[in-house]
C-alpha positions as CSV (number, residue, x, y, z in Angstrom):
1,X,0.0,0.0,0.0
2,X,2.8,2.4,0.8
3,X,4.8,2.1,-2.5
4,X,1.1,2.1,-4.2
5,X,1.0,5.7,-2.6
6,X,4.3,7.0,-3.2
7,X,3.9,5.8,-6.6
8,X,0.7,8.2,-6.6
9,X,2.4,10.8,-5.2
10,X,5.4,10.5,-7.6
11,X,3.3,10.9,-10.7
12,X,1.5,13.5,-9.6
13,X,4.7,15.4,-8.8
14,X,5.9,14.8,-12.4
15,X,3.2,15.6,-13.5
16,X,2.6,19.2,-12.0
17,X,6.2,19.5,-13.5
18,X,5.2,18.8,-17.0
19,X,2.9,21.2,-16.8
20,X,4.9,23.9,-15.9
21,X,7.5,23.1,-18.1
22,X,4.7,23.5,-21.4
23,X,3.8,26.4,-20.0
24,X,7.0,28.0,-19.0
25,X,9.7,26.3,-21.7
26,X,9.8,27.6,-25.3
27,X,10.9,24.7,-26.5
28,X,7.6,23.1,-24.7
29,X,5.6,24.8,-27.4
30,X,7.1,23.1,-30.2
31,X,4.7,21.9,-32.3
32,X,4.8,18.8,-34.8
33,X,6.3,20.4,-38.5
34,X,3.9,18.6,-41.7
35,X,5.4,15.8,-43.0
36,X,7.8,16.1,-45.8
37,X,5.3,16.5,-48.8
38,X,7.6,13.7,-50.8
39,X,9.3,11.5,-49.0
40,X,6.3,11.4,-45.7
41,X,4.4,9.6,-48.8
42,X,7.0,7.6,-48.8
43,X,6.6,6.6,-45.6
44,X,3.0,6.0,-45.3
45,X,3.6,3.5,-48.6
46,X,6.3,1.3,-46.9
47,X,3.5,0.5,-44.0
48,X,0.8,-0.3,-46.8
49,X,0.3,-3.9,-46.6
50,X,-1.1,-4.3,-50.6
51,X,0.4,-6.8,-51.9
52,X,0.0,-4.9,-55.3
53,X,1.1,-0.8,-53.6
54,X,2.8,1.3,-56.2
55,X,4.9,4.0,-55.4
56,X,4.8,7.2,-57.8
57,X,6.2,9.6,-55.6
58,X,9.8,9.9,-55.7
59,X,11.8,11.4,-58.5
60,X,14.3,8.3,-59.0
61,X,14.7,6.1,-61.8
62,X,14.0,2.4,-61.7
63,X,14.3,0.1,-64.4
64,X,11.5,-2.6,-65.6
65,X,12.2,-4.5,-62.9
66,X,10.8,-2.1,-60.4
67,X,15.0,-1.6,-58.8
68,X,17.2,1.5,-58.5
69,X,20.6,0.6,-60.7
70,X,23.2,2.1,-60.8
71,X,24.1,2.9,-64.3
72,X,27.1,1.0,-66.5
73,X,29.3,4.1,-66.8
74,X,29.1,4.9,-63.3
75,X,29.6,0.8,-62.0
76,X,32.9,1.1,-64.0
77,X,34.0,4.5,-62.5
78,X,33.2,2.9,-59.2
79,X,35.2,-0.1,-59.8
80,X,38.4,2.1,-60.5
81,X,37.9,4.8,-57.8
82,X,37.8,1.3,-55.7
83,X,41.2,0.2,-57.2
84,X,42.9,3.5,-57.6
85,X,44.8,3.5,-54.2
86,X,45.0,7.0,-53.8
87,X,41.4,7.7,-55.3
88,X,40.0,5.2,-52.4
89,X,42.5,5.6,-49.6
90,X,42.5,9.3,-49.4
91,X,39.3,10.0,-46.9
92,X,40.6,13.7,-45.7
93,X,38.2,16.8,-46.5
94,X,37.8,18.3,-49.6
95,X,38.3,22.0,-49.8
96,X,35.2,24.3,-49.0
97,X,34.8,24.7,-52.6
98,X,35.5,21.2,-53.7
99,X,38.2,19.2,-55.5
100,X,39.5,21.0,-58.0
101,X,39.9,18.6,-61.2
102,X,36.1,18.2,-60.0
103,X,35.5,21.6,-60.5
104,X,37.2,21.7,-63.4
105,X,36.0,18.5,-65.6
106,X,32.1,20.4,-64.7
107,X,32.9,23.3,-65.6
108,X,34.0,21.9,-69.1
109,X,31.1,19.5,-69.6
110,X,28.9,22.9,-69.3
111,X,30.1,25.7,-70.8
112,X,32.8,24.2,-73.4
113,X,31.0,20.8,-74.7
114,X,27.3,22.1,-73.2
115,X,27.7,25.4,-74.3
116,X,30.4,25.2,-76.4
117,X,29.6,29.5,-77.8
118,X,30.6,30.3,-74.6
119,X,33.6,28.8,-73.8
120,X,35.2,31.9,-73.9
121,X,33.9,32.3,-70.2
122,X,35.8,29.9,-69.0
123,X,38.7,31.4,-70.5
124,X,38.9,34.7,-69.3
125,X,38.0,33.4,-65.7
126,X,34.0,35.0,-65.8
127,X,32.8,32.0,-63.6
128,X,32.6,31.4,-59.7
129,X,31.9,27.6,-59.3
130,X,31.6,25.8,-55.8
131,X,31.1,21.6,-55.6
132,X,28.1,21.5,-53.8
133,X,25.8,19.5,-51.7
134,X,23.6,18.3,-54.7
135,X,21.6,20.3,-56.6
136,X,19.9,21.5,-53.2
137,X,23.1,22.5,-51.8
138,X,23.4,24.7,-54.7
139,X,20.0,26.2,-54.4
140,X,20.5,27.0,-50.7
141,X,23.9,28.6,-51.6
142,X,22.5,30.6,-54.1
143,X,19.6,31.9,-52.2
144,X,22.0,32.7,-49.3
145,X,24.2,34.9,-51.1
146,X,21.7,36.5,-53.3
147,X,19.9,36.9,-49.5
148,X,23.3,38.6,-48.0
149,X,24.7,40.7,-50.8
150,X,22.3,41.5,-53.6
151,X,18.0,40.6,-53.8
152,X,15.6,38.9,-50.9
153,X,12.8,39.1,-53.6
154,X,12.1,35.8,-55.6
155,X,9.7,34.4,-58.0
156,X,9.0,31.0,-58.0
157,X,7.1,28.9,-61.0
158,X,3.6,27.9,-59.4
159,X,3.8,24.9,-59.6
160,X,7.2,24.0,-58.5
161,X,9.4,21.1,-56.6
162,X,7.8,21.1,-52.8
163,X,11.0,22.5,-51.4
164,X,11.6,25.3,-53.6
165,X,9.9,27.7,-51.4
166,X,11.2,26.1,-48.1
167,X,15.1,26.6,-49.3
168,X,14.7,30.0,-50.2
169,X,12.1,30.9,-47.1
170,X,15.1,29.4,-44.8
171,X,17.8,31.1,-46.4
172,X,17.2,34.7,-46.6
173,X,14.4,35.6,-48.4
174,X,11.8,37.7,-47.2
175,X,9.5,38.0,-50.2
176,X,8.4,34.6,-52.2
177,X,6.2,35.5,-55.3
178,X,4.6,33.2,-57.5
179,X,4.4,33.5,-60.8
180,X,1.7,31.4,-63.1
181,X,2.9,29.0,-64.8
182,X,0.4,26.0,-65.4
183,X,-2.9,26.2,-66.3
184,X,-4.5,22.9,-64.8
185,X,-8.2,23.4,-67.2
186,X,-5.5,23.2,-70.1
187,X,-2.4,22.0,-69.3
188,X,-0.7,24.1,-71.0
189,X,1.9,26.5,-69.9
190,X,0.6,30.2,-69.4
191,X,3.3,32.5,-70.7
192,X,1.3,35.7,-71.7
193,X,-0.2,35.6,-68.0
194,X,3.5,34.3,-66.2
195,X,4.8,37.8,-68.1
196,X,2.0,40.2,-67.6
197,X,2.3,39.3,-63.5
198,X,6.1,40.0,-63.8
199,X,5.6,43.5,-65.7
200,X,2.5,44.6,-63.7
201,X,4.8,43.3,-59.9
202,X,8.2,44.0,-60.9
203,X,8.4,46.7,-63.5
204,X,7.0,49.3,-61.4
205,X,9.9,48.9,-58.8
206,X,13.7,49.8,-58.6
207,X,15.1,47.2,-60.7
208,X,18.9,48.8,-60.4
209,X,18.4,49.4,-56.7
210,X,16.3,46.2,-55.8
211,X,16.6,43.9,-58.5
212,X,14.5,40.4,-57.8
213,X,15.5,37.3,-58.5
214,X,13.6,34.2,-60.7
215,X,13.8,30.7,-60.8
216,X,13.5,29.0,-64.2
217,X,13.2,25.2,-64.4
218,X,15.9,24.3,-67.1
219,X,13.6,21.7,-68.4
220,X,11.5,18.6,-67.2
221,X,9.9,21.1,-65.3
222,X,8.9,19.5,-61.6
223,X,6.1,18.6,-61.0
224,X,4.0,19.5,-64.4
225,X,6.7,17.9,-66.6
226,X,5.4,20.3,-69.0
227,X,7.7,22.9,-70.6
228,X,8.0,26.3,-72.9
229,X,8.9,26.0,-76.1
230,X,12.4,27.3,-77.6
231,X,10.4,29.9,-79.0
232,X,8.1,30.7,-75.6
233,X,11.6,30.3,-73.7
234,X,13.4,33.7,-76.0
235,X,9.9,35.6,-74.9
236,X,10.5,34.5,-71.5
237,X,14.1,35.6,-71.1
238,X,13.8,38.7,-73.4
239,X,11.2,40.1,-70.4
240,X,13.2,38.6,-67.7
241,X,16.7,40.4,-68.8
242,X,14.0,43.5,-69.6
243,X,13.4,43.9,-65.9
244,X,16.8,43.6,-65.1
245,X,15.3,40.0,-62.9
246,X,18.0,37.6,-61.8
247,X,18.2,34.2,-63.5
248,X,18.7,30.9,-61.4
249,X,18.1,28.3,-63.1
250,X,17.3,24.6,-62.0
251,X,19.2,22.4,-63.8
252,X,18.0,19.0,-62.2
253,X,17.2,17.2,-65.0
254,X,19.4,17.6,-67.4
255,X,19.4,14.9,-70.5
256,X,16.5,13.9,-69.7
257,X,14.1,15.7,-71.7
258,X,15.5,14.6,-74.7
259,X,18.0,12.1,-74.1
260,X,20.9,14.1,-75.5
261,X,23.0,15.6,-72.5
262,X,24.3,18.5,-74.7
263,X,20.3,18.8,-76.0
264,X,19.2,19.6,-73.0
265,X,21.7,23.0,-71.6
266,X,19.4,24.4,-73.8
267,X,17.8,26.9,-71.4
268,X,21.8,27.4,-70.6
269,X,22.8,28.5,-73.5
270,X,19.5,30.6,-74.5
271,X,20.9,33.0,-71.1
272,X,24.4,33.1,-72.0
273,X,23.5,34.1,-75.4
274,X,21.2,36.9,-74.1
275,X,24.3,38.0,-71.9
276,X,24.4,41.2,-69.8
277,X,22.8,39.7,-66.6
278,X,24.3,42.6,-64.4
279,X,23.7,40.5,-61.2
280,X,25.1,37.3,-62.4
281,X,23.7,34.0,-64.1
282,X,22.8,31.0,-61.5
283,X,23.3,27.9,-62.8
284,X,22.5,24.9,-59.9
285,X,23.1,21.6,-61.3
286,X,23.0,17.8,-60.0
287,X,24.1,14.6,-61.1
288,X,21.5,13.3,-58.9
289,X,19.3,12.1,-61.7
290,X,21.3,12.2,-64.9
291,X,24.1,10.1,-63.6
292,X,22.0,8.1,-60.9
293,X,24.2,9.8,-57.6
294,X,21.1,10.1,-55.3
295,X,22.4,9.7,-52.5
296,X,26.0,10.9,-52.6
297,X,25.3,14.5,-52.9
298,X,27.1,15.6,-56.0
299,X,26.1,18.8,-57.9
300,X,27.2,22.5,-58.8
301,X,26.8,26.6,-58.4
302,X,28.2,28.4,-61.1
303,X,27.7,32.0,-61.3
304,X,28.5,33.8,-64.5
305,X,29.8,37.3,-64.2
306,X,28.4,40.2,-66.3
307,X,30.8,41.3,-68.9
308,X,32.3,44.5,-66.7
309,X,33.1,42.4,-64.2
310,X,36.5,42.8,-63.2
311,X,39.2,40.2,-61.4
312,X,38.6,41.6,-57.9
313,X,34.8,41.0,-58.4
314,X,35.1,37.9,-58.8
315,X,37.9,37.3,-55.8
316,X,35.2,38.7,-53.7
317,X,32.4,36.7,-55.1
318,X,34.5,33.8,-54.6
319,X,35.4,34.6,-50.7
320,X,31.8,35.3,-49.8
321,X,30.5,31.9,-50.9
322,X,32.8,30.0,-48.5
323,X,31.9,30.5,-45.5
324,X,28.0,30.5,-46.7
325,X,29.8,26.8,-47.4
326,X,31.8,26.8,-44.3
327,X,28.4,27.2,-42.0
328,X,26.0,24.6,-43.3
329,X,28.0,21.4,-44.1
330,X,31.8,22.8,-44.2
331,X,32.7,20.9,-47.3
332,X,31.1,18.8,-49.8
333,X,31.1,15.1,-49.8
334,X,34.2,13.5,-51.4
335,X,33.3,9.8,-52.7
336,X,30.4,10.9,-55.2
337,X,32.3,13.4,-56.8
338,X,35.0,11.1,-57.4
339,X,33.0,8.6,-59.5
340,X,31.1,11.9,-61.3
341,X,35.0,13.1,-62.1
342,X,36.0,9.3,-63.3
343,X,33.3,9.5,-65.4
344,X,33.5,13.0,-66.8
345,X,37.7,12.6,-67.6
346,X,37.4,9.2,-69.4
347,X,36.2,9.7,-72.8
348,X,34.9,6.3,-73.3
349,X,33.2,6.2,-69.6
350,X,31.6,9.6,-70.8
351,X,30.1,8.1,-74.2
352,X,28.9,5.3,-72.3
353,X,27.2,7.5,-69.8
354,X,25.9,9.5,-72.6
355,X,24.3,6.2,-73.8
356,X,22.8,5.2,-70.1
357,X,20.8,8.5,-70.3
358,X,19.6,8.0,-73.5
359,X,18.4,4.5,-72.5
360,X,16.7,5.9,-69.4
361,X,14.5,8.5,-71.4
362,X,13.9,5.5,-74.2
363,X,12.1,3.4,-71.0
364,X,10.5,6.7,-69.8
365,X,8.9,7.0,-73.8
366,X,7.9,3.5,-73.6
367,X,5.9,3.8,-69.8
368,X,4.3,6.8,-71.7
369,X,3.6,5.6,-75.3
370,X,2.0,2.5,-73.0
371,X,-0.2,4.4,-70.4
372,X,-1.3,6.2,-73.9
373,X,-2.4,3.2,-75.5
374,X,-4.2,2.2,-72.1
375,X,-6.2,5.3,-71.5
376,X,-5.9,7.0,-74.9
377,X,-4.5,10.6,-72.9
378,X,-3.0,12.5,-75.9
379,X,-1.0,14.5,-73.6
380,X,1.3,11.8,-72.6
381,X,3.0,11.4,-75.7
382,X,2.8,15.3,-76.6
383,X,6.9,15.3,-76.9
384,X,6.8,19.0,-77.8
385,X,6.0,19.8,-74.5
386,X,5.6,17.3,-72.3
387,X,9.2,15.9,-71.1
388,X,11.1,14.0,-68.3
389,X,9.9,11.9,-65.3
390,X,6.6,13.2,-64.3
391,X,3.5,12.9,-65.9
392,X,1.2,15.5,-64.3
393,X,-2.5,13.7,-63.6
394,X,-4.4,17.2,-63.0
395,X,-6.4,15.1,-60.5
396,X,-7.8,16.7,-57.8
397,X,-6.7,15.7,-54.1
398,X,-9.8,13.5,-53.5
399,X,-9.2,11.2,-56.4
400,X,-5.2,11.3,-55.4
401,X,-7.0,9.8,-51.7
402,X,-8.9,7.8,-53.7
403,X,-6.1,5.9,-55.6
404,X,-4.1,5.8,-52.4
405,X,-7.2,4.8,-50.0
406,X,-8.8,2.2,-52.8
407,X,-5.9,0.9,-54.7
408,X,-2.6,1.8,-53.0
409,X,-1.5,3.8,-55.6
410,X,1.2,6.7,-54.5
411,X,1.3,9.8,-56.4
412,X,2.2,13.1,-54.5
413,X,-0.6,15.4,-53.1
414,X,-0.7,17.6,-56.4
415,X,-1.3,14.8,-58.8
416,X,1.9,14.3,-59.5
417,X,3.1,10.7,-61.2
418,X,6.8,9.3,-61.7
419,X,6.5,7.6,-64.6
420,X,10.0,5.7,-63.8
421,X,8.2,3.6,-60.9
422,X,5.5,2.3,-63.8
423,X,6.9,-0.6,-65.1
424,X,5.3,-3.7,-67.0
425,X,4.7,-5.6,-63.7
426,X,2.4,-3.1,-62.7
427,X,1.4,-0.7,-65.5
428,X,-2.3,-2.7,-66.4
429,X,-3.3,-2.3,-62.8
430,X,-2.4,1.1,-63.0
431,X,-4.0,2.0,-66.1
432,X,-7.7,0.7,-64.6
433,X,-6.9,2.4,-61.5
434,X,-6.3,5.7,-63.2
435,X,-9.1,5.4,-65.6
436,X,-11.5,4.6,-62.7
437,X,-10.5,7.2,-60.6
438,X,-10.4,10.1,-63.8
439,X,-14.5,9.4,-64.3
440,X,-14.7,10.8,-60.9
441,X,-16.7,14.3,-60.2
């Protein structure tokens, strides 16, 4: 009876402390953050006991088989980064700005063979480039030294990737616009109305004094997978440069639009060719998707300097992004960039990578030209426009529930599919499930 009492007594103490401590603690009044929009999905699917659950969430290739591989050129890189003593013994940090034939064998795949008009960049030094942290990592850089030193205004596509506007939010930016961009009625891309909101916003403010910045998806635009055309794209940048706007472009996906690596800088080499950004071109790029390195973090920031530029601008610009580096992960992961860097200085490791992303986007076709012949949607196969991994369903959130609730089929809460995780285990079932569901009012 005693220790039945002094247990009473003990939990009632704790308990009276509890409460003060929510009342009295600010870190008591933490509350739950949403689950990640992606990879919470993710989540809920690996608890979903169907033995027939797909997963169209994530943004990472599979093959026909329904796995992740890792693609031939990179295996091979792998195998002699694994062999190469120094390659695989040396485990000490990279510099904050990354290795340096890294740097350097990027820098050449973009603006001499991607952009091969512009080399001349390169050769009279008009380029800042830090390894980075993935394409994220360069995003977050980006956004944290255009923050610091230049614009905290930024337009973002609506729609765009989920943690667009949580990267810039977190890093400095006080103002996130949105711009249209898809009209879900049509599903087409609205340009005229995407321009209009950017003369009517920005071209009644300071543009010399307070420029703002844009994001521009490079192509395979996430989550719509719909994209201007060349000719929408000159419109776009002609008003952009107009405004005297900022340019960062996404370059996530590159290769897989088309299949054709050097295809695909397109949106690249439409800016460079414009020239005269007088706050500096943002290129973030990733080797995430185009060379299968999910997980190892491996990506780019490039910043092109305006023509008047001079050395000491860009010694400055080059000493500001460090410790930006320096304070969120101190220096970039070294194992990833060494198989990217394999890959990018062997010439026949590079045509055979070329080879694995054209493969990829040939699958990608197929899963399309097959849900097409399934459910007879013409704008699967609408190549001028529609391109990459995501095929955007335009279905509203109750008949996303209802695929999830009725069928276990995954797509994100905007509708939106990854065609990679369709493959011809699964695509029939998912074909009914998506015609059912589309007759829904």
């Amino acid at each position: 009876m005693l220790s039945t009492a002094w247990s009473r007594r003990t939990l009632k103490f704790y308990a009276g402390v509890s409460r003060r401590w929510l009342s009295n603690s600010p870190l008591g009044k933490v509350r739950r953050a949403p689950p990640d929009k992606i990879l919470g999905l993710t989540e809920h699917f690996n608890r979903d006991t169907n033995p027939k659950k797909v997963n169209l969430t994530v943004g990472i290739y599979k093959d026909d088989h329904g796995h992740v591989t890792t693609f031939p050129s990179v295996a091979k890189a792998q195998r002699i980064v694994d062999s190469h003593e120094e390659l695989n013994k040396n485990l000490s940090y990279l510099p904050i700005n990354g290795n340096e034939v890294y740097s350097k064998r990027v820098l050449d795949f973009l603006y001499r063979e991607s952009c091969p008009d512009n080399a001349e960049l390169l050769d009279k030094d008009k380029i800042s480039f830090v390894q980075t942290l993935s394409g994220t990592g360069a995003v977050a850089i980006a956004s944290k030294f255009l923050s610091a030193f230049i614009s905290k205004d930024v337009w973002l596509p609506n729609y765009s990737w989920a943690n667009h506007q949580n990267i810039f939010s977190k890093n400095g930016f006080e103002n996130i616009h949105l711009y249209s961009y898809y009209d879900l009625s049509s599903g087409q891309v609205m340009v005229e109305k995407w321009l209009q909101e950017l003369e009517d916003a920005v071209g009644r403010t300071d543009n010399v004094k307070t420029p703002q910045a844009i994001l521009l998806h490079a192509c395979c635009h996430n989550p719509t997978g719909v994209d201007p055309t060349r000719e929408e794209w000159h419109t776009i940048i002609d008003k952009i440069h107009e405004l005297n706007m900022i340019p960062i472009i996404d370059m996530a996906y590159q290769g897989l639009e088309s299949g054709n690596l050097i295809d695909d800088a397109y949106l690249l080499r439409m800016c460079l060719a414009k020239g005269g950004w007088s706050n500096g071109l943002y290129l973030c790029q990733s080797f995430a998707k185009d060379m299968g390195l999910y997980g190892e973090g491996v990506g780019s920031l490039s910043i092109v300097l305006p023509p008047a530029a001079r050395v000491e601008n860009k010694l400055a610009l080059d000493s500001q992004l460090k410790p930006i580096i320096r304070s969120i992960y101190s220096s970039p992961p070294g194992y990833g960039c060494r198989v990217a860097k394999v890959v990018l200085s062997n010439e026949a490791l590079k045509q055979q990578w070329f080879r694995d992303v054209q493969n990829m986007v040939q699958r990608l076709h197929g899963v399309r030209h097959k849900l097409y012949e399934n459910l007879q949607w013409p704008d699967l196969v609408n190549f001028e426009k529609q391109h990459g991994m995501f095929y955007f369903t335009r279905f509203k959130p109750k008949q996303v529930n209802e695929l999830k609730e009725k069928y276990s089929i995954y797509l994100t809460n905007d509708g939106r599919l990854s065609l990679s995780g369709v493959n011809s285990s699964n695509i029939d079932y998912l074909s009914t499930a998506l015609g059912k569901v589309s007759e829904m009012k």
